[in-house]
Legacy VTK file of the C-alpha trace (Angstrom):
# vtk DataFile Version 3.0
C-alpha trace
ASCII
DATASET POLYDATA
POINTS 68 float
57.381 62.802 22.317
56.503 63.226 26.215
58.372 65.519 28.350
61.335 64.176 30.497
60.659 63.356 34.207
62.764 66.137 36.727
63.569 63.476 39.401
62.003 65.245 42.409
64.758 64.283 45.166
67.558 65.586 43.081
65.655 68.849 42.551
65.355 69.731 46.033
68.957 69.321 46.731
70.782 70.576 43.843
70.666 74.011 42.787
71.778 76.134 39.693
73.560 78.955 40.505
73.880 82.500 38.135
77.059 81.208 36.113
75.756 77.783 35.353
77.420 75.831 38.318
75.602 73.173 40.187
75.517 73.784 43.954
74.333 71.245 46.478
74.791 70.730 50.288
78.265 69.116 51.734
78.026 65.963 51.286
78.528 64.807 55.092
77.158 67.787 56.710
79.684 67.159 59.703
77.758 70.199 61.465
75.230 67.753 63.208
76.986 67.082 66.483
80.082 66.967 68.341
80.125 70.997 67.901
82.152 72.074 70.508
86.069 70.918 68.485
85.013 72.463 65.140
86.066 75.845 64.679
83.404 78.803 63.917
84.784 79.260 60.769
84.412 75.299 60.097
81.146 75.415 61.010
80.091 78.513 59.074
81.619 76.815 55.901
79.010 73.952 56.367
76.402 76.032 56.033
77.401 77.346 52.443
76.800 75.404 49.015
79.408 73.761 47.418
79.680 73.334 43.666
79.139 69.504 42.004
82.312 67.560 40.817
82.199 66.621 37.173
82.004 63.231 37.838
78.991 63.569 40.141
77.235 65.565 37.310
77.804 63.466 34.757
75.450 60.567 37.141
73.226 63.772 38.102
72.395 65.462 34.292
69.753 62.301 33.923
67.577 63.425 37.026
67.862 66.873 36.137
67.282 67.593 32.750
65.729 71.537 32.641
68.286 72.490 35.359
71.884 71.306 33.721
LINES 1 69
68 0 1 2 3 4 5 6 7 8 9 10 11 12 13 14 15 16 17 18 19 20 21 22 23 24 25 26 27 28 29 30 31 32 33 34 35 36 37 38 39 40 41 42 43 44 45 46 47 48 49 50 51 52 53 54 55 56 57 58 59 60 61 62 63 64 65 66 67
């Protein structure tokens, strides 16, 4: 039986973090422009991982199968 394929684009973006939670990126990184109305403390946030919704992982376990 051959090994299982780690889809390479969901790898780079998707981490595992110590307690088993699956962290990725915000979604719409709304820290690209237009800087100057978002608060430092919004715009420190966007910086930070956020973990996966269940739904989302269910659709991302297939891509990922050494990780989940």
């Amino acid at each position: 039986m051959p090994k299982i394929r780690t889809h390479r684009g969901t790898a780079k973006r998707v981490k595992v973090s110590a307690t088993g939670k699956v962290l990725h990126r915000h979604q719409f990184d709304g820290c690209g422009h237009i800087l100057s109305k978002k608060s430092r403390k919004r715009k420190r946030n966007f910086r930070k991982d956020q973990p996966t919704f269940k739904g989302d992982l269910r659709r991302l376990a297939p891509t990922i199968p050494y990780l989940v």
